[in-house]
OpenMM code with the backbone's topology and positions (N, CA, C; nanometers):
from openmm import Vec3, app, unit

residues = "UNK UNK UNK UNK UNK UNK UNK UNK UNK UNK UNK UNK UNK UNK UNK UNK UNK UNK UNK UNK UNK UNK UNK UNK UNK UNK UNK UNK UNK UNK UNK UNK UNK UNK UNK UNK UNK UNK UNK UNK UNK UNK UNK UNK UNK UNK UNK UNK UNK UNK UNK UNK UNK UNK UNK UNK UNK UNK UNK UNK UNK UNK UNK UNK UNK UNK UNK UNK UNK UNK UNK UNK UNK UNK UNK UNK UNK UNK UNK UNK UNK UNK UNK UNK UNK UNK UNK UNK UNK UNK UNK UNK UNK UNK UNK UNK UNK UNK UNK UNK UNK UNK UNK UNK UNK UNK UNK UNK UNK UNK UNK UNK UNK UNK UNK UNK UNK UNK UNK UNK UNK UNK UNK UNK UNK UNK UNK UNK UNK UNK UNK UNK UNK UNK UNK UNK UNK UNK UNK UNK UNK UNK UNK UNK UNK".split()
positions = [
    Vec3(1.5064, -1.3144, -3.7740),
    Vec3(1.4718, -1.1827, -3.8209),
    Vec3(1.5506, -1.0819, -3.7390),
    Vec3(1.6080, -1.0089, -3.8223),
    Vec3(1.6864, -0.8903, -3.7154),
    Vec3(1.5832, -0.7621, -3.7793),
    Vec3(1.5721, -0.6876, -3.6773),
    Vec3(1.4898, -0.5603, -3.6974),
    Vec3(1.6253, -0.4212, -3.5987),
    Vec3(1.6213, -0.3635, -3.7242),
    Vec3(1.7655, -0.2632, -3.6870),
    Vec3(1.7946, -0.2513, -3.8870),
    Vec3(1.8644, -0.0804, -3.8247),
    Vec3(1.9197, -0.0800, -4.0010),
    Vec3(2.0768, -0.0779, -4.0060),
    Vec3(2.0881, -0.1192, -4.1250),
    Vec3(2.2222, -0.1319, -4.1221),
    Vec3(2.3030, -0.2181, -4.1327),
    Vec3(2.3975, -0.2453, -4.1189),
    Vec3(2.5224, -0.3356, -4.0378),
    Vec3(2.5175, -0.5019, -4.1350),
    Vec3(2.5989, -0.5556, -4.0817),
    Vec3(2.6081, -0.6586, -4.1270),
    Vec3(2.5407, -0.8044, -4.0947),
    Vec3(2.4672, -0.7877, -4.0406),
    Vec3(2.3811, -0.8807, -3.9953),
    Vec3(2.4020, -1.0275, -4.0353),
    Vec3(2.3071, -1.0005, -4.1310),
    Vec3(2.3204, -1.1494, -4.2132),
    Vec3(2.4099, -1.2392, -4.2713),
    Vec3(2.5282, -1.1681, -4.2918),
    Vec3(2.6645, -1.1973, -4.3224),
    Vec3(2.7200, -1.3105, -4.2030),
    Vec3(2.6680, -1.3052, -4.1109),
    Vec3(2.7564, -1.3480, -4.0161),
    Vec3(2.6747, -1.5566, -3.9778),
    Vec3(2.4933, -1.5202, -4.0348),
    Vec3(2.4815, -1.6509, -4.0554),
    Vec3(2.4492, -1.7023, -4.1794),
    Vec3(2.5056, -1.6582, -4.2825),
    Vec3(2.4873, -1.7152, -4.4207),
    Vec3(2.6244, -1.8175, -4.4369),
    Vec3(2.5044, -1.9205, -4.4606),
    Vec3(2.6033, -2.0582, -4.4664),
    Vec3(2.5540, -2.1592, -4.3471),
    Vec3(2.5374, -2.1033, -4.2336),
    Vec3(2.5227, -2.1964, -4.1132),
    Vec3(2.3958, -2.2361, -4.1305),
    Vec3(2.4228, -2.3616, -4.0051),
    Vec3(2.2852, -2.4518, -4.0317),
    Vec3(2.2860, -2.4531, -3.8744),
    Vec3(2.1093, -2.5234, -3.8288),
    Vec3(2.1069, -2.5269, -3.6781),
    Vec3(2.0516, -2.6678, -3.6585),
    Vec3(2.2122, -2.6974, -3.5261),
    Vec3(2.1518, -2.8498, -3.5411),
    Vec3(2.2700, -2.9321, -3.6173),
    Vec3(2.2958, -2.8440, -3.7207),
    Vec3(2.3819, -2.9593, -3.8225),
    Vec3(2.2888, -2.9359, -3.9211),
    Vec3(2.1165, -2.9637, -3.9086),
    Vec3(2.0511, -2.9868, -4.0356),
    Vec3(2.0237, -2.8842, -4.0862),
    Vec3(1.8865, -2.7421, -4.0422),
    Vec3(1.8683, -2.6486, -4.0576),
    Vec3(1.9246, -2.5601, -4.0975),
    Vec3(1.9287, -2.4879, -4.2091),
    Vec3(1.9934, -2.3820, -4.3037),
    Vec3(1.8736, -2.2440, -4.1980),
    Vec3(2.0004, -2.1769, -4.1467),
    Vec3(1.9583, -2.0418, -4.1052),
    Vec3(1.9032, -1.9333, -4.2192),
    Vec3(1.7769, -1.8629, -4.1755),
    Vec3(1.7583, -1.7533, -4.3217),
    Vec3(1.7490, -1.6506, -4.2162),
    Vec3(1.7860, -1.5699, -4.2666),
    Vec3(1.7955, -1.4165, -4.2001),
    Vec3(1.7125, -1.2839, -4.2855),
    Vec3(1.6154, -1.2718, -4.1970),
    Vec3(1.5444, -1.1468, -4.2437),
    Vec3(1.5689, -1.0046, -4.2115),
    Vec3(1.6042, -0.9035, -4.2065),
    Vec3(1.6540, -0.7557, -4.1495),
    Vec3(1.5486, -0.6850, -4.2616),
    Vec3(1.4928, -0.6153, -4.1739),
    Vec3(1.4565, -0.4787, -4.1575),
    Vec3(1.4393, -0.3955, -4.0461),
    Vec3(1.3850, -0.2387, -4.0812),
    Vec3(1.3732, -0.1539, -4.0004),
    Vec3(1.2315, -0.2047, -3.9864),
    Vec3(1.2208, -0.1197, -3.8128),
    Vec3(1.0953, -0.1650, -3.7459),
    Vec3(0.9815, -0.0853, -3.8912),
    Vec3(1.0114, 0.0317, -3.9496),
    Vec3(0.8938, 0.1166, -4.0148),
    Vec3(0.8759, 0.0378, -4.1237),
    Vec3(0.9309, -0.0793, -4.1919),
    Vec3(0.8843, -0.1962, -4.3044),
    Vec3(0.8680, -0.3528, -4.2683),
    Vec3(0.8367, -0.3426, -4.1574),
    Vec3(0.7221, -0.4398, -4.1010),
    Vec3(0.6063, -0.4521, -4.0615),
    Vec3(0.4632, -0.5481, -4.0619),
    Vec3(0.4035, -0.4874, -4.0158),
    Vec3(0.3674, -0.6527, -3.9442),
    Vec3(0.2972, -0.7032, -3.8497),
    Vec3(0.2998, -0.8394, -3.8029),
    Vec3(0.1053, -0.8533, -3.7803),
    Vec3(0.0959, -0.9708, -3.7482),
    Vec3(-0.0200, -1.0323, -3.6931),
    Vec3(-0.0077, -1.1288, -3.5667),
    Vec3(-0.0384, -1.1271, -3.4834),
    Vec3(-0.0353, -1.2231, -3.3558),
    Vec3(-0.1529, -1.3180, -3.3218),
    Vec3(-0.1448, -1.4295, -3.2685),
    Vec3(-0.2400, -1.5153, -3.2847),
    Vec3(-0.2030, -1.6113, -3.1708),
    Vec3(-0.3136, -1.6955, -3.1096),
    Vec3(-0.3373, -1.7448, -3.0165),
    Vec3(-0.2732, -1.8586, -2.9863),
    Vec3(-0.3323, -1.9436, -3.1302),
    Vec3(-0.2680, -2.0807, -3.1549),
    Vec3(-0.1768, -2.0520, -3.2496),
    Vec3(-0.1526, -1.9347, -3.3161),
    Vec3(-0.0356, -1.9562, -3.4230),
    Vec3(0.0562, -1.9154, -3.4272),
    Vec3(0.0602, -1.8098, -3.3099),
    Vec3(0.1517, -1.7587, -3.2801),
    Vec3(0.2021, -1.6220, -3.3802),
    Vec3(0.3196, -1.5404, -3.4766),
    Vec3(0.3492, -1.4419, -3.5279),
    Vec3(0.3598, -1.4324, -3.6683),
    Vec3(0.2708, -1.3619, -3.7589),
    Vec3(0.3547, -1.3978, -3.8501),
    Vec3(0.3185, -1.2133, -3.9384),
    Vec3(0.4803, -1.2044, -3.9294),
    Vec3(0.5581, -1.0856, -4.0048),
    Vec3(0.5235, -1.0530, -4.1351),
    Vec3(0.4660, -0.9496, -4.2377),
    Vec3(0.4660, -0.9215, -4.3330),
    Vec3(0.5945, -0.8053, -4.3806),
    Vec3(0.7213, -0.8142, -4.4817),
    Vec3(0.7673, -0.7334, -4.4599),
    Vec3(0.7781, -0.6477, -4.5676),
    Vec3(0.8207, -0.5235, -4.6232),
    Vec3(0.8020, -0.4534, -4.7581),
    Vec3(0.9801, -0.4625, -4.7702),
    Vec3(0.9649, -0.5002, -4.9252),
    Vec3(1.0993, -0.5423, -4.9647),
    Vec3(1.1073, -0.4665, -5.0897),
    Vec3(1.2316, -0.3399, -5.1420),
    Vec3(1.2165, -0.2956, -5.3002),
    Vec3(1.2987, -0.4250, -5.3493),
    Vec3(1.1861, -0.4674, -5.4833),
    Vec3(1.3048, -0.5632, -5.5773),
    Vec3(1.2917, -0.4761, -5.6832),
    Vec3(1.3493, -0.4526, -5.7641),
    Vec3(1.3693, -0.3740, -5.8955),
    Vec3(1.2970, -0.2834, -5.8767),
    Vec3(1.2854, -0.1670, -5.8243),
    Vec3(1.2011, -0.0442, -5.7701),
    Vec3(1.0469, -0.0887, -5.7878),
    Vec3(1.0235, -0.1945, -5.7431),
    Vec3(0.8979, -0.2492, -5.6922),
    Vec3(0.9246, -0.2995, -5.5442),
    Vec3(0.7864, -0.2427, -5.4703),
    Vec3(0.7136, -0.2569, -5.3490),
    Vec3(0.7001, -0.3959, -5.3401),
    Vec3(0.7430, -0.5187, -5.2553),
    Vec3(0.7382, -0.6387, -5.2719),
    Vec3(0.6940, -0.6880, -5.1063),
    Vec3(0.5517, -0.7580, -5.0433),
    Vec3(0.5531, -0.7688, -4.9711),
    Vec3(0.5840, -0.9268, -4.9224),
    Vec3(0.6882, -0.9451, -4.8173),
    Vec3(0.7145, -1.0807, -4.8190),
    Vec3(0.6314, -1.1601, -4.6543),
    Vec3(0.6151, -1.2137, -4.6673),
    Vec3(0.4936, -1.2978, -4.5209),
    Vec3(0.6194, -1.4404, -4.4553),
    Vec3(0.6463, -1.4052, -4.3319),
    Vec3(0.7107, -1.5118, -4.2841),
    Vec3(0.6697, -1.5368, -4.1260),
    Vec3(0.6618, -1.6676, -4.0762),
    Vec3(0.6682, -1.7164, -3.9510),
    Vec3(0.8036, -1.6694, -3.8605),
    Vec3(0.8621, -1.5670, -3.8049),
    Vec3(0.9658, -1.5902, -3.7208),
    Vec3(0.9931, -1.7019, -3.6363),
    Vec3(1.1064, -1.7215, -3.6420),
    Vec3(1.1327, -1.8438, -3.5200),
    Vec3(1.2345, -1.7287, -3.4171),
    Vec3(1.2580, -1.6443, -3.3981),
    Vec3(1.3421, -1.5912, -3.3502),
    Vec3(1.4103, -1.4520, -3.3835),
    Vec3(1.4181, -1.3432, -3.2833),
    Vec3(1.4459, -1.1969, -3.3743),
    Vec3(1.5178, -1.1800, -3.2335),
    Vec3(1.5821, -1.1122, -3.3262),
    Vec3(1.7022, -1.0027, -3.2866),
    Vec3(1.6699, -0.8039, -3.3422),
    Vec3(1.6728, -0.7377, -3.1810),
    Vec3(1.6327, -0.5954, -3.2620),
    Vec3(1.7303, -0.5341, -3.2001),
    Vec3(1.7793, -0.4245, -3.2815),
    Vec3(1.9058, -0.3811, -3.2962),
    Vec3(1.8514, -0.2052, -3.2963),
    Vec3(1.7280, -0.1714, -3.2952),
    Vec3(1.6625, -0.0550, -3.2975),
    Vec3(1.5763, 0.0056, -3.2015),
    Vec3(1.5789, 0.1118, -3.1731),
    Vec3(1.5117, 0.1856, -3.0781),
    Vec3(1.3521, 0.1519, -3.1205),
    Vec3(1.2590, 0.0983, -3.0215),
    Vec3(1.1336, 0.0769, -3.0261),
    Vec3(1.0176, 0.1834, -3.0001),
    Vec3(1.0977, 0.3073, -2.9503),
    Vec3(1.0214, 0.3952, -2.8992),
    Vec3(1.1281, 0.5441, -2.9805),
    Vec3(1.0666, 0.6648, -2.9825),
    Vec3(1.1557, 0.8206, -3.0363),
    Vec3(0.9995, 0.9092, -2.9727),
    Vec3(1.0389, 1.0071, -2.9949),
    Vec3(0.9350, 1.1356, -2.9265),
    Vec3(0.9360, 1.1682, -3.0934),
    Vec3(0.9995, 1.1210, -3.1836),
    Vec3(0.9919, 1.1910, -3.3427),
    Vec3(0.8768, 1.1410, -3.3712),
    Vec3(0.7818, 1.2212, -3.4450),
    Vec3(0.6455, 1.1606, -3.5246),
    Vec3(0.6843, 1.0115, -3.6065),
    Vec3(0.5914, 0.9563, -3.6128),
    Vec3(0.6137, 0.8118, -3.6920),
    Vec3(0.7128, 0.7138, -3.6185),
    Vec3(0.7680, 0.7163, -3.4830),
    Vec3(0.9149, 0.6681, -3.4268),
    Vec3(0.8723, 0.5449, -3.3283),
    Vec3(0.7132, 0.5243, -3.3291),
    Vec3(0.6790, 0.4692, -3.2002),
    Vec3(0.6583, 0.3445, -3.2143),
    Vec3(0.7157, 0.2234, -3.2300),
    Vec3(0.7391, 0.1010, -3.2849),
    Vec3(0.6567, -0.0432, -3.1541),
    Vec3(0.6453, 0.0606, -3.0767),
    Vec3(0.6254, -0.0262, -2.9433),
    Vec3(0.5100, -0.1691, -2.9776),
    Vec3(0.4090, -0.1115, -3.0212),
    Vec3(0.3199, -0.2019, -3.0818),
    Vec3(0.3729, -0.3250, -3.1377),
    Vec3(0.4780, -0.3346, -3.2512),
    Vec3(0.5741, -0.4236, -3.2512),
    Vec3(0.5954, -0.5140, -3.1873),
    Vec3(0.6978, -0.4734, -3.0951),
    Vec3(0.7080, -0.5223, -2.9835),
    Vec3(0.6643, -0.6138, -2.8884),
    Vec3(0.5010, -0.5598, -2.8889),
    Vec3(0.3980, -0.5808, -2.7812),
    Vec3(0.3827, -0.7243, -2.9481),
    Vec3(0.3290, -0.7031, -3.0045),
    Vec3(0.2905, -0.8198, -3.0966),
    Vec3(0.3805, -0.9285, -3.1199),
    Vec3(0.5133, -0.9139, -3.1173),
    Vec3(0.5960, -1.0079, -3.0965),
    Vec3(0.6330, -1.0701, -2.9741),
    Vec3(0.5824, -0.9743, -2.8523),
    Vec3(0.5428, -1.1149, -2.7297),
    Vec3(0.4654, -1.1588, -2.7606),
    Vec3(0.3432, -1.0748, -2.7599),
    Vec3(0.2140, -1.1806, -2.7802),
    Vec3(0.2007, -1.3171, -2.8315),
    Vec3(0.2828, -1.3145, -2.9293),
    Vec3(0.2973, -1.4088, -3.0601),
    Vec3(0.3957, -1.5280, -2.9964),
    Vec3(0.4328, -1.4911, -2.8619),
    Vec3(0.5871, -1.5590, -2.8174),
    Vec3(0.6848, -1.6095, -2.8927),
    Vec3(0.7351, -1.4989, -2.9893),
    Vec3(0.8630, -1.4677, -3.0484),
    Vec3(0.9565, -1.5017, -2.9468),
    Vec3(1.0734, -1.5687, -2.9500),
    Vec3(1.1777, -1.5205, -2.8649),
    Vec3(1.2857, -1.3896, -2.9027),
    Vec3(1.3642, -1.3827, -2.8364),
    Vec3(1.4970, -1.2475, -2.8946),
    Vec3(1.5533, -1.2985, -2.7976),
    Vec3(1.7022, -1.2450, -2.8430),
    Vec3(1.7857, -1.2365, -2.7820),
    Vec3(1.8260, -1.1746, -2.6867),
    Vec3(1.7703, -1.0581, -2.6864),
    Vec3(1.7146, -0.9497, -2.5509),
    Vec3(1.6023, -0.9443, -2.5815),
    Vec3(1.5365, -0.9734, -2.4370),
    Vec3(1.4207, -1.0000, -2.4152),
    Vec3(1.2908, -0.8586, -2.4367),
    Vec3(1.1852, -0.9350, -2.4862),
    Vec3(1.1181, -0.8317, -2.5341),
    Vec3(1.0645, -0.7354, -2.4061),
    Vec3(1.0554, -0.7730, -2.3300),
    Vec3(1.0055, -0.7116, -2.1957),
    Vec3(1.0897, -0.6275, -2.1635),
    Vec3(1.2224, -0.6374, -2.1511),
    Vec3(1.3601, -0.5550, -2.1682),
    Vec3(1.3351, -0.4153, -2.2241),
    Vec3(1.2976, -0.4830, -2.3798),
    Vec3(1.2803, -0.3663, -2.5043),
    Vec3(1.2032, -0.2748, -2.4841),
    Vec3(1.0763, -0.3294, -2.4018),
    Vec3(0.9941, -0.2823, -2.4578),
    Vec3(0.9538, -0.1697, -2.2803),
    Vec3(1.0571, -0.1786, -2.1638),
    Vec3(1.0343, -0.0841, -2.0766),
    Vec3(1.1539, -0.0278, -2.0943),
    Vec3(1.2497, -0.0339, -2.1681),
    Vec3(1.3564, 0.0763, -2.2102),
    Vec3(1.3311, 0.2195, -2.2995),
    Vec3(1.1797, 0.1659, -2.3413),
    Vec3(1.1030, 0.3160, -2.3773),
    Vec3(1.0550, 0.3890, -2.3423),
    Vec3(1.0738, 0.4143, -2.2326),
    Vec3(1.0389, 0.5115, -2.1388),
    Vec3(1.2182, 0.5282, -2.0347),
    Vec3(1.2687, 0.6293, -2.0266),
    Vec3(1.3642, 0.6352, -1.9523),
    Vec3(1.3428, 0.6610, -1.7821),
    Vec3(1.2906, 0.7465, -1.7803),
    Vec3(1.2021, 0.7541, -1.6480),
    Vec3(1.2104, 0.6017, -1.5802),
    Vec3(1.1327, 0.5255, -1.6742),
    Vec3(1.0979, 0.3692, -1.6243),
    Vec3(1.2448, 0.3020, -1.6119),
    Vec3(1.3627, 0.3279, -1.6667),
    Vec3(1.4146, 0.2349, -1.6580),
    Vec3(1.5305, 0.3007, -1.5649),
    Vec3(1.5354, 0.4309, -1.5536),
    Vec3(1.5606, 0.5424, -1.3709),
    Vec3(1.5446, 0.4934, -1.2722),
    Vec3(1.3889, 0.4899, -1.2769),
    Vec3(1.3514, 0.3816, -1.1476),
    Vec3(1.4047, 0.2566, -1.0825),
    Vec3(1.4034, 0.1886, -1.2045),
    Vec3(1.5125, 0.0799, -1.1638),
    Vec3(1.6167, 0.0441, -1.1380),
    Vec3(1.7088, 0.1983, -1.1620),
    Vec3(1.8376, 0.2011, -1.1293),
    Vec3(1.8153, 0.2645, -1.0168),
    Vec3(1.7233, 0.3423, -0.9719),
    Vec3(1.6800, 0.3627, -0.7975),
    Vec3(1.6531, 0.2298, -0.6943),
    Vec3(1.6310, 0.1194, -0.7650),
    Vec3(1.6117, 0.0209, -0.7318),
    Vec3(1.7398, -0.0137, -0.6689),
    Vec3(1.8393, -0.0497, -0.7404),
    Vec3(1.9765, -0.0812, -0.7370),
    Vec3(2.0451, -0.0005, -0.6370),
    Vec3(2.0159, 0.1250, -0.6457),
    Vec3(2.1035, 0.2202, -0.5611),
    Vec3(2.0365, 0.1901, -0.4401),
    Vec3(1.9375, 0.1815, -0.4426),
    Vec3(1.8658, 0.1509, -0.2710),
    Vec3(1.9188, -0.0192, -0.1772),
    Vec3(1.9360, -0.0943, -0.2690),
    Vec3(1.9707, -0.1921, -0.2641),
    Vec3(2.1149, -0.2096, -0.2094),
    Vec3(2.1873, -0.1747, -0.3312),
    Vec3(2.2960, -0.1942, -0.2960),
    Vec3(2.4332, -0.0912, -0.2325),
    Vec3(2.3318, 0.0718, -0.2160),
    Vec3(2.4324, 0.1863, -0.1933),
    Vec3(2.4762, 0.2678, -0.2561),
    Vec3(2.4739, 0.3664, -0.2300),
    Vec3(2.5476, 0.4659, -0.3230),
    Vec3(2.7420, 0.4367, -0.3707),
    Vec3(2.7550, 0.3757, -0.2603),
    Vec3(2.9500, 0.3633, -0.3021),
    Vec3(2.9847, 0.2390, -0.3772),
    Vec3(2.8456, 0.1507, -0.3785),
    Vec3(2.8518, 0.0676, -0.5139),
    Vec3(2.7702, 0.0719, -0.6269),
    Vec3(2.6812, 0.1294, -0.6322),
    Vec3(2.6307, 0.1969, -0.7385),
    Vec3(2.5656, 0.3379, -0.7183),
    Vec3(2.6430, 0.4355, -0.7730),
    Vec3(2.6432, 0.5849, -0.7524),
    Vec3(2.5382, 0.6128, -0.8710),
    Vec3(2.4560, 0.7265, -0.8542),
    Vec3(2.3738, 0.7731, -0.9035),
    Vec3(2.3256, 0.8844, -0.9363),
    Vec3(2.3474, 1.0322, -1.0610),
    Vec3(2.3232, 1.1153, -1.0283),
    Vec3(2.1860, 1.1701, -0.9773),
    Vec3(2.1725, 1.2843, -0.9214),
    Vec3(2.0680, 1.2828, -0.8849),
    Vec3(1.9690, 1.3647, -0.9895),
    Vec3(1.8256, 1.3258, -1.0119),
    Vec3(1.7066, 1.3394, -1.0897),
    Vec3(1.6062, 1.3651, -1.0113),
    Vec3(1.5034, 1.4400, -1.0647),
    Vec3(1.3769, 1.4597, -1.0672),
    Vec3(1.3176, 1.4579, -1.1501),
    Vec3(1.1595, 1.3379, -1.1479),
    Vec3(1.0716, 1.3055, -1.2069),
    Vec3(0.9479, 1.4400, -1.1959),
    Vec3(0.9104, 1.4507, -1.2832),
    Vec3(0.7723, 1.5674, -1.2842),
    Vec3(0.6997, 1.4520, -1.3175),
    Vec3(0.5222, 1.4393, -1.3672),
    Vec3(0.4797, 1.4043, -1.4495),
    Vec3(0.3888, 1.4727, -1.5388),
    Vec3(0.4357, 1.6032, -1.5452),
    Vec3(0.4094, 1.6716, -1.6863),
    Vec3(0.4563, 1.8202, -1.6226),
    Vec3(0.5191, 1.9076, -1.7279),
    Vec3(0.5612, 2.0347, -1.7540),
    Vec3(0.5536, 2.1553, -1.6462),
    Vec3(0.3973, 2.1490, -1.6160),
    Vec3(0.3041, 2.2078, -1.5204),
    Vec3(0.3580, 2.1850, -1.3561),
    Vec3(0.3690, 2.0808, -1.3300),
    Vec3(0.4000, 2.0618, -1.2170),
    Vec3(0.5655, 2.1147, -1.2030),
    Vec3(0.6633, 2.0961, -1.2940),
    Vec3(0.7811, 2.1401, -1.2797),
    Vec3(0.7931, 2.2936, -1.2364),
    Vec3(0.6910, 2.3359, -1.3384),
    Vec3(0.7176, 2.4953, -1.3007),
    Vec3(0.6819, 2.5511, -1.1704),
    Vec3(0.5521, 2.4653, -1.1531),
    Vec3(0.5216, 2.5046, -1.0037),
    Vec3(0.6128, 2.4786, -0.8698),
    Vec3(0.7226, 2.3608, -0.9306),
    Vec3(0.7826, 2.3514, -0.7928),
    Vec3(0.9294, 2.4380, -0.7709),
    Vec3(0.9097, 2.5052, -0.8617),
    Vec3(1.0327, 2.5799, -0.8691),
    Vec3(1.0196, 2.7375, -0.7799),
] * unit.nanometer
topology = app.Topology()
chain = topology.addChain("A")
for resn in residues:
    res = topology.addResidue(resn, chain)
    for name in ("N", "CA", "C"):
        topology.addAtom(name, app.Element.getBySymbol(name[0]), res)
């Protein structure tokens, strides 16, 4: 399953098999026409909305494996996909970039920090850093000014 819009995705494993035996199927959509279920013993399974002939078509599949190619998180209304995410660990989906990856790259702040990590580590003359300030909300900025 690739989740991302666009591009050529599927093109690239139509035809291949895994193994030799297994015929690859490739699912793509955007994170906003999926919706999933997670489960204990069963692990994930994806419902996705598909138009076939300007009909609403919902299709139900087990992932074995996703690839996301889309921002999981936006400050835009409706943009916040994270849940996703969180349901496709749960479910222990694998990806190709790891969901844990994905899913603290939504917050930038959070993933700042960790490049403070690096700079502390390894130096400024091998990894240079501009310099930032964190607030944690609006209020406090103004006051420190």
């Amino acid at each position: 399953m690739l989740c991302g819009g666009g591009g050529p995705g599927a093109k690239y494993f139509r035809g291949k098999k895994l193994n030799g035996e297994y015929e690859i199927r490739v699912e793509q959509a955007e994170f906003s026409e999926i919706n999933l279920a997670s489960y204990v013993n069963s692990g994930c399974m994806v419902d996705m909305q598909v138009n076939k002939g300007g009909t609403r078509v919902v299709r139900s599949f087990k992932p074995d494996f996703v690839l996301i190619r889309q921002h999981a998180y936006s400050m835009i209304p409706g943009e916040d996909f994270r849940n996703l995410v969180i349901g496709l660990h749960f479910g222990g989906v694998p990806s190709s970039n790891s969901l844990f990856s994905i899913y603290n790259f939504c917050s930038k702040p959070w993933v700042f920090s960790q490049m403070i990590k690096l700079y502390h580590s390894l130096g400024p003359e091998k990894f240079p850093l501009n310099e930032q300030t964190f607030y944690p909300n609006h209020t406090q900025m103004v006051s420190a000014l």
